[in-house]
N, C-alpha and C positions, 0 to 999 in steps of 0.2 A: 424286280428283285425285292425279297424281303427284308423288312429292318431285322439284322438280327439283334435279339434280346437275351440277356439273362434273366434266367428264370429264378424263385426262390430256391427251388431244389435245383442245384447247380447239377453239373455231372461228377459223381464218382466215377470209381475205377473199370464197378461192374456195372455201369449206370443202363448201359444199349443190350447188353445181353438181355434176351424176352422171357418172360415167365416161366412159361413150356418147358425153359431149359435150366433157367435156376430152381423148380422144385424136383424133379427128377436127380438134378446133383446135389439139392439140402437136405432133400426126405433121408436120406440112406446114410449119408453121412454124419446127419444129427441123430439118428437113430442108434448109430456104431459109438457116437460120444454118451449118448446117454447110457449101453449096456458097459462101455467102457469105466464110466464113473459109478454102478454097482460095483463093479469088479474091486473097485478100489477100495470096496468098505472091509474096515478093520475087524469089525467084528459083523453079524446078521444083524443087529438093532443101530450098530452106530453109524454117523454120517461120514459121505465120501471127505477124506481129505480134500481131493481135487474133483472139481466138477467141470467138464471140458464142455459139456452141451453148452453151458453158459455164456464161452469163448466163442463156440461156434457159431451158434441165434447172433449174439452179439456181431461178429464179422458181417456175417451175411447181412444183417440190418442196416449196416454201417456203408458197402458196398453197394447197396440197392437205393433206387428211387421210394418216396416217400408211398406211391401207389401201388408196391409190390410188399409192404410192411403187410398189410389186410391178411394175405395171402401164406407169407409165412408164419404170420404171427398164430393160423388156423391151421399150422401143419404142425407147427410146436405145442399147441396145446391135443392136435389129434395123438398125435404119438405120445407124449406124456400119459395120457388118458389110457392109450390101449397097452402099454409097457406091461404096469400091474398082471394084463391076464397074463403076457407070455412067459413069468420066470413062474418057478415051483411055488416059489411061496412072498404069498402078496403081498405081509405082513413086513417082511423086510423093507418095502419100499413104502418109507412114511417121506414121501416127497408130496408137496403141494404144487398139483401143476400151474395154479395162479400163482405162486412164485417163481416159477420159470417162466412165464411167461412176461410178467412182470419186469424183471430183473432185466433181460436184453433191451426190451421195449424201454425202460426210464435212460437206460445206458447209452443208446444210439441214438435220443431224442437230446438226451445233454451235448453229448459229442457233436450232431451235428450243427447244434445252438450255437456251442460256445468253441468249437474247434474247428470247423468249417464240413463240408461235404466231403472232403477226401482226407482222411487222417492218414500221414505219411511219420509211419513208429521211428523213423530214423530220423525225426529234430525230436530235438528234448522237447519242444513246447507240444507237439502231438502228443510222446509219448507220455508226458505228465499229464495232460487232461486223460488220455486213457486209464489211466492207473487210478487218479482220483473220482473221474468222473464215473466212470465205466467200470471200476477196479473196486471204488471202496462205497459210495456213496449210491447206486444201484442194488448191489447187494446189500447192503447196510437195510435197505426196503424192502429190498424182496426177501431179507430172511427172517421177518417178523411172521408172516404163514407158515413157514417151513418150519421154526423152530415150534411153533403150536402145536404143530401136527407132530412133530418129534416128539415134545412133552408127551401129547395125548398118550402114543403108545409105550412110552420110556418113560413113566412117573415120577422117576428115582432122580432123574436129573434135571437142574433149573433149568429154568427158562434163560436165566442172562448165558447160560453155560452154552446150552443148545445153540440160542441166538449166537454165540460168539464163532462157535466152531462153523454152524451153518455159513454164517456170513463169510469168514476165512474162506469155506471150501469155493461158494461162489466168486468169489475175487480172485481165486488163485486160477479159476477156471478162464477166468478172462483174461487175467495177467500174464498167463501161459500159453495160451492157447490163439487169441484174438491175433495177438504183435504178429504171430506166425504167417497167418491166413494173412491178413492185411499187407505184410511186406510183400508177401508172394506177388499177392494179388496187385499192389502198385510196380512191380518190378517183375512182372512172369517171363522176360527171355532172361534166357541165359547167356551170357557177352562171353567170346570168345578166350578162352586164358590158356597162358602155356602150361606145357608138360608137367615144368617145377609144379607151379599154383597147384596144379590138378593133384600131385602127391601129397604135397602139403594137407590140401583138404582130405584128401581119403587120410592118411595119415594122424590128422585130427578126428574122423568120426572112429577113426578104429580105437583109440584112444578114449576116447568118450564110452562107448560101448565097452569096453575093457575095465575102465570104471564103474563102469554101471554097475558091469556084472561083477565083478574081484570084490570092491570096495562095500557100494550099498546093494552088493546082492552077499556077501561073506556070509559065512553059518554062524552059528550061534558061537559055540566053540573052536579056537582056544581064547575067542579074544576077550577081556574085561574089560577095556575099556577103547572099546569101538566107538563111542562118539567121538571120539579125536580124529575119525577116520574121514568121516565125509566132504570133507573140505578140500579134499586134494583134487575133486571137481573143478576147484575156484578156478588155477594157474591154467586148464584148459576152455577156462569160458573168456578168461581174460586171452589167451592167445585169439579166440577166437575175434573179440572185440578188437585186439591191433591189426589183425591181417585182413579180416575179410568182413561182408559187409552184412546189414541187421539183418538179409535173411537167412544166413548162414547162423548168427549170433542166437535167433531167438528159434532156430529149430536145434540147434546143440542145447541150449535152454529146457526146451518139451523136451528132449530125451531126458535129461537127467531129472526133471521131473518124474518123467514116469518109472524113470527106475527106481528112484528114490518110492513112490507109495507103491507101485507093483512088490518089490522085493518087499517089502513092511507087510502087506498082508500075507505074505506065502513066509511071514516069521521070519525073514532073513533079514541082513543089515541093519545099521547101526539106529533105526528103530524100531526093532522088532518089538514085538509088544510085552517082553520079559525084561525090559527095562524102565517103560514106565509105571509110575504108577496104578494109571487107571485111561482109558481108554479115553477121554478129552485130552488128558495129558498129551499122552503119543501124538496126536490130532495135531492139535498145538506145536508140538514138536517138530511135526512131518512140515507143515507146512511154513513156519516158522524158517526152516531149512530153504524150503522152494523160495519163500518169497526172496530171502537174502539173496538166493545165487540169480534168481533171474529179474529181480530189478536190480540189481548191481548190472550185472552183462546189459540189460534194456539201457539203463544209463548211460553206462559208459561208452556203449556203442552209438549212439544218440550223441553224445556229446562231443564225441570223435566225428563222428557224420557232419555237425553242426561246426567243426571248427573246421573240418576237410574241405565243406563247400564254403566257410568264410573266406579260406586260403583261396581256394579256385574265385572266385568272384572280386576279390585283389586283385588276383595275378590279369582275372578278363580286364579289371574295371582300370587298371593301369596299362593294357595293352590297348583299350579304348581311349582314353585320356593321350597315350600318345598317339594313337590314331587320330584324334581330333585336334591336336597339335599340329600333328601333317598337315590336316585338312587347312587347318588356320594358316598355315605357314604360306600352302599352295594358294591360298584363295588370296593371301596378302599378295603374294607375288604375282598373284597372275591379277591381280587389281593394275598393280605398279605397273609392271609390265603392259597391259594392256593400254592404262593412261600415257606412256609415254609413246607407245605404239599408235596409239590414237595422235598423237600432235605430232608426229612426222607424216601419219599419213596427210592432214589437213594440210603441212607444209606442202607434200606431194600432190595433191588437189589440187591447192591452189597455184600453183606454178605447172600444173597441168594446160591448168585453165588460160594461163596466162602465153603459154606456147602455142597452144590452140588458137587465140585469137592473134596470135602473130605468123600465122602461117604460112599467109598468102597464097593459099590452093596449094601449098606443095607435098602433093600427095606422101611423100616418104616420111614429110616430118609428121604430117596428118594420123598416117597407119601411126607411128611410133609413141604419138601421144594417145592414140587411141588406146593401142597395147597397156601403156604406162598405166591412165585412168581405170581400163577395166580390172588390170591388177590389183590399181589402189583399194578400189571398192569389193574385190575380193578379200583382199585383208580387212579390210573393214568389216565386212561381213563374220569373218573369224574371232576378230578380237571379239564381237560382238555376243559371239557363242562363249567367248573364253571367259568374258563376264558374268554371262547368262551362270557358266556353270562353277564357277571360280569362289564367285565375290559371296560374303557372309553379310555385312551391313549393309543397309539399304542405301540405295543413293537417293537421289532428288526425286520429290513427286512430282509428276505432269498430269495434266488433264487430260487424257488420251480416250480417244473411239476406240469401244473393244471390237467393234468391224473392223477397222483397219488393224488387227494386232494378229487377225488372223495369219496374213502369209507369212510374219517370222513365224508363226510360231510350227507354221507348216514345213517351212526352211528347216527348222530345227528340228524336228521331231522326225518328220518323213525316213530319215536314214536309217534311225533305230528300227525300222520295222518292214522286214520284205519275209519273202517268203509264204508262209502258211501264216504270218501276222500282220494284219492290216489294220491303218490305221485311217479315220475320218474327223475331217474339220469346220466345223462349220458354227455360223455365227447370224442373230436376224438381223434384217439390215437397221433396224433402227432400235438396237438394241442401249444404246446410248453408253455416255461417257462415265469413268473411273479416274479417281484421284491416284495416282500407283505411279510405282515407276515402272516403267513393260519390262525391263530385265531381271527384277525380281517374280516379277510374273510367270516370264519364258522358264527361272528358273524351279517355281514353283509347278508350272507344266513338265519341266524335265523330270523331276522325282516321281511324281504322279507316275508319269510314259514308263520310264524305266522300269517301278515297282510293276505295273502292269504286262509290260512284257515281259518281267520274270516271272509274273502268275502265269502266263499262257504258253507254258515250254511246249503242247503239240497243236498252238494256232487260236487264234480269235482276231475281233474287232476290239479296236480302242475306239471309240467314241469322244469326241469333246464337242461340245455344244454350248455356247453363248445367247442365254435369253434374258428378258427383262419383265419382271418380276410383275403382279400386278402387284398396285400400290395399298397395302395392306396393313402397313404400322407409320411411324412416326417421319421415316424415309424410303423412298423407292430402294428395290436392290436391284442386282445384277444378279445371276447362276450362270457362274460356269461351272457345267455338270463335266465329270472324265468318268467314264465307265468303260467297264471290259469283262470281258468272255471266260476268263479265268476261274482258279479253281476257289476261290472265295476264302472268307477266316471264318473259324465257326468264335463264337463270343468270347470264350476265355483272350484269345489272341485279338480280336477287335477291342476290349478293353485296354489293352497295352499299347495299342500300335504308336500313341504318342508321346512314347515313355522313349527318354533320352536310350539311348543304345539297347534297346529292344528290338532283337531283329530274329524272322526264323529263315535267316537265306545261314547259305554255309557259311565254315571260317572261309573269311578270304572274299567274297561275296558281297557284304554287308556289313556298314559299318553300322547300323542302326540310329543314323543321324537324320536321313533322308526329311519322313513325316516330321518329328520336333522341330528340322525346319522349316517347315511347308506351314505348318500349324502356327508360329512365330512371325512369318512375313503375314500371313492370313490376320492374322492380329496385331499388326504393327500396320495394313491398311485399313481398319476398322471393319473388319467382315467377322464371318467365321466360315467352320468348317464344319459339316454334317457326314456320316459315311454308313452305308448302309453293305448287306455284306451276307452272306449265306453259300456255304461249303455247296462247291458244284452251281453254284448260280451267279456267280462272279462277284464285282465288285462297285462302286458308285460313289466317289466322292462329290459331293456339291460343296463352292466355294462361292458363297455372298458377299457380296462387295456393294458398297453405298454407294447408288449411283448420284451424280454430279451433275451440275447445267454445263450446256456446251458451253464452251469458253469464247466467248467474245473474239480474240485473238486465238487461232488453232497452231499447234507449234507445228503442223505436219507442213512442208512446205513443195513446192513445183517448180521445176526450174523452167523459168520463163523469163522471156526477155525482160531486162528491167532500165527502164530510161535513165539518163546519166541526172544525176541529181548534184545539190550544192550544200547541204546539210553537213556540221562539221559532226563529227563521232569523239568519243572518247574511248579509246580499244586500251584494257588492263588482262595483262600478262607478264607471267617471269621469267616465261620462255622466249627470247629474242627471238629464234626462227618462227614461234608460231605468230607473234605479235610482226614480224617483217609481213608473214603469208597473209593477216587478216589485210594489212596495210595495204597491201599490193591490190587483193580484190576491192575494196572499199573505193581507193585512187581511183581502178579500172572500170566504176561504174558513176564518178565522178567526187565521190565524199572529200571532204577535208577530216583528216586522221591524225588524232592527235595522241600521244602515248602513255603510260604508267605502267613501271612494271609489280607493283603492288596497289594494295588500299590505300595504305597512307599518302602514297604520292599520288595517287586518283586525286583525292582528297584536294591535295594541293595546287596542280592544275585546274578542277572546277572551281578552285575558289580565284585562281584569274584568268578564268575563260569562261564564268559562270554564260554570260550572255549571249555565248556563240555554240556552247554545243547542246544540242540536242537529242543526242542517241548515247548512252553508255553500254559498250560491250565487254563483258569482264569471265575471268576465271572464277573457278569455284575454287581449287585448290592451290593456292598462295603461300610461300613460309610464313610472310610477315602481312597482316590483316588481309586474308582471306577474303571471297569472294561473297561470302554473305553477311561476315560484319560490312562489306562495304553497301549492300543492298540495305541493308539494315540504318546504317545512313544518311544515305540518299532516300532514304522514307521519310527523313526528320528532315532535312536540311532543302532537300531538292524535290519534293513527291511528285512533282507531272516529269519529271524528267524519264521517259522510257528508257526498261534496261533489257539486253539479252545478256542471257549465261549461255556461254558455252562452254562444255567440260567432255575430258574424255572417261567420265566415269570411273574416279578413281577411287581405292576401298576405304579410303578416308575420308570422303564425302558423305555424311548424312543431315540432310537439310531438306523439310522441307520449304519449296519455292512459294513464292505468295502467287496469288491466282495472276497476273497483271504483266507477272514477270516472263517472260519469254524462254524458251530452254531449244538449245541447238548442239545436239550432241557430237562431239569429235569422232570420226574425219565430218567434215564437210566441203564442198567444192566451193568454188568462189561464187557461181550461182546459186548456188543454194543460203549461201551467206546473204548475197544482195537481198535475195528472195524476201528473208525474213528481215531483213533490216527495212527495207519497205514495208512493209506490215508493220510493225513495230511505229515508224513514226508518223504512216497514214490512222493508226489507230488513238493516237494521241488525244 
């Protein structure tokens, strides 16, 4: 699989369409804008009002990858070049084709500087760089040749004059024309709408057109005073901008555009050329009219866009927030739930254990306790996953073999995947130890599995693999790689993926919390996370983890016989049944068992029994001094004194354990207790 990368030239809209097919649809169509904006000219010598080729070069520039610019930018200057021969008289057309040339090319190079690779006209912050980047400051350049070459043939008129009109017509050409193609083009279907919508809209373009032509196409006569006229345009660009969205806003925009300079050269509407002065005037006039009505509508519609999607990203980012509420709520509860679930089981363990060894061959109580135990350890097994996928804070670190971490994790995972999706496990055998808790682990495996077999809705392998790194920097690592057959992110989405409620599954699906916390526990065990990723070639997270020396004392333990010993213990709990159960196994393999059901009164005991015990076994989760201020302690006061924790991993536990310290997580059976309490003070 390949890393994917963003590149400098990100993807725009039309970024994959190939050449072959963008000049064959630019040539014709810039060709049609260019005869269009003759058409426009007021008189034979004066300059177009509105110059659309400019909008168009422009678009297209803006749409395209940086290596297809070459390409059009030699099609805009072929056609500018050969115009000249096609109309009757050459003379009229005092255009500088290095200022059209010019003008898109500075336009599209600012835009995608300073506005990124996909300008999207419906936020105000696109549509404001377009209009000054693109709009004023492009043309403002390219109309220093044009207006030259206008003086040249038109002596009579200044150069600021030329320059000003020139410059207007290029900016109007973009301002009218670009937003159009670009909305399209970021938005090309069309979403389903009802019957109403659909009157509405024709309703509105009839309307438009009814203006066009009533208003800024009227005759000459009877009216005097027809410029009061044209503005009755506005109230239907404003409907526009409340109901419907910018690509409706800025193509009612281009119509009234055109109607407004088509009717002014055929002498009609309210700036026909018997009302101004002199031909810059009118110019001025014409366009002066455009710019008002369609950056007003570009605006307003922009800023309705922009407050529509602040509204919708409230409403998401308050239905996430109480999503994540839930989440918190469940994971608390199913913490709780599980720790206390855990200390009845070890209650039932251990009083398993202790009918078992009272049995006396008799078969029925023998099955009965069998039945009981294998129950126990199926609940066990449960709570275990309810953990796994529940708990948000981390619990206690242990020094664990990620060999041995393989079969939960198989346990857990294997169900999610039948079918046409398969899943493999595997780990080298001396891949060595991790400082982690393994159920933040399992849980950081669940997100992973899960995300992956939603990538694979028609079948693949999941992959996870455990190996040990060579030794390369300041510490050994660990990789565990999870890879799958899926259909991969392409880079825009690989850069988000660890972005809190960033998700592309449906509503309902995803809550987008998964990765944030995958990436969180991965950083809260001193690792990191890498992920590599390409559409159609799946996906690859590796997860580094610092590997650790085996620990002297392994907390994994074997239930094996254990000889009756004379060692006194100190056993802290505030739960009486779990503190009777530890009692009972400890007795039953000979210990003296002494009690507290917090730290403080730990406390108090070792200070007159300092000389007889030997072993302390304590809770983690205590109301009144807890199980790691009491470790904390007994570091200062008692340090050779050996301790086990045993906790049923509850969500208010985040500690972590010192290396030395022993951990035996809840249920456990009475053997599995002795087990480790033999280690514990054979290690001493």
């Amino acid at each position: 699989m390949g890393q994917a990368t963003r590149s400098p030239d990100d993807t725009p809209a039309w970024a994959d369409i190939p050449w072959w097919v963008v000049a064959p649809i630019f040539a014709p169509v810039y060709l049609l804008a260019i005869l269009l904006g003759y058409a426009f000219f007021l008189t034979p010598n004066s300059i177009s009002a509105l110059w659309p080729a400019g909008g168009v070069a422009l678009a297209n520039l803006t749409l395209t990858r940086y290596r297809m610019w070459p390409m059009l930018l030699l099609l805009i200057a072929g056609i500018e070049i050969s115009i000249p021969y096609l109309l009757a008289d050459a003379e009229v057309v005092a255009i500088a084709t290095l200022a059209n040339v010019i003008e898109p090319l500075i336009g599209a190079a600012l835009l995608r500087w300073f506005v990124g690779p996909r300008v999207d006209v419906s936020r105000m912050r696109d549509a404001l760089g377009l209009v000054i980047l693109a709009g004023v400051i492009a043309p403002a350049i390219a109309a220093v040749p044009g207006a030259t070459k206008f003086v040249g043939v038109e002596s009579s008129i200044p150069f600021a004059a030329a320059w000003q009109v020139w410059w207007f017509g290029g900016a109007l050409g973009v301002v009218v024309i670009a937003p159009v193609i670009l909305s399209w083009a970021n938005r090309p279907r069309v979403e389903a709408i009802s019957k109403r919508r659909i009157a509405e809209l024709v309703l509105l373009g009839v309307l438009v057109v009814a203006a066009g032509t009533l208003v800024l196409g009227a005759p000459p006569k009877p009216f005097r005073s027809i410029l009061d006229f044209p503005f009755v345009t506005f109230p239907l660009l404003i409907w526009a901008t409340l109901r419907f969205d910018t690509r409706v806003v800025t193509s009612a925009s281009m119509l009234v555009a055109f109607f407004t300079v088509w009717n002014a050269t055929l002498g009609r509407g309210p700036f026909m050329m018997i009302i101004a002065e002199s031909v810059q005037a009118n110019i001025l006039a014409i366009e002066a009219f455009i710019a008002t009505e369609v950056l007003s509508a570009l605006f307003l519609s922009a800023a309705l866009a922009d407050r529509r999607r602040a509204e919708e990203a409230r409403a998401t980012l308050q239905a996430q927030v109480a999503e994540a509420q839930k989440l918190e709520l469940v994971a608390r509860l199913a913490g709780s739930v599980a720790h206390d679930f855990n200390n009845d089981l070890t209650i039932m363990m251990s009083w398993t254990d202790y009918l078992e060894s009272r049995a006396d061959g008799n078969k029925e109580v023998d099955r009965a306790v069998s039945q009981i135990s294998r129950a126990a350890h199926r609940a066990a097994s449960i709570t275990s996953q309810l953990l796994s996928f529940g708990r948000t804070p981390p619990g206690p670190k242990q020094t664990v073999n990620v060999a041995d971490l393989t079969p939960a994790w198989s346990t857990l995972l294997r169900p999610l995947f039948h079918g046409p999706r398969r899943i493999e496990i595997s780990a080298e055998d001396d891949v060595g130890y991790v400082r982690a808790d393994p159920h933040l682990l399992e849980q950081v495996l669940l997100n992973l599995a899960i995300n992956a077999r939603d990538a694979m809705p028609k079948g693949g392998l999941l992959s996870i693999r455990a190996a040990r790194l060579p030794a390369s920097g300041p510490r050994p690592m660990i990789c565990i790689s999870v890879a799958d057959d899926g259909e991969g992110m392409p880079p825009p989405v690989l850069d988000q993926i660890f972005e809190p409620f960033f998700t592309t599954k449906q509503d309902g699906r995803g809550t987008g919390l998964g990765l944030p916390s995958v990436q969180r526990i991965v950083d809260h065990l001193g690792g990191r996370i890498e992920v590599e990723s390409a559409l159609g070639r799946g996906t690859t997270f590796h997860l580094y983890l610092p590997a650790v020396s085996e620990p002297k004392t392994r907390p994994e333990v074997v239930n094996t016989t254990v000889a009756n010993a004379t060692e006194t213990v100190l056993v802290v709990d505030d739960d009486d049944d779990v503190l009777d159960a530890v009692v009972l196994a400890l007795e039953s393999g000979g210990y003296t068992a002494l009690t507290a059901a917090d730290g403080t009164e730990a406390l108090e005991v070792l200070q007159g029994n300092a000389e007889i015990i030997e072993l302390v076994i304590t809770d983690l989760n205590m109301p009144v001094r807890g199980g790691a201020e009491l470790i904390d302690d007994l570091a200062i006061a008692h340090p050779n004194l050996p301790v086990i924790v045993v906790s049923g991993y509850s969500s208010s536990e985040n500690t972590d354990l010192p290396l030395d310290v022993l951990f035996v997580p809840k249920p456990f059976s009475s053997k599995m207790l002795l087990t480790c309490v033999r280690q514990a003070l054979d290690g001493r």
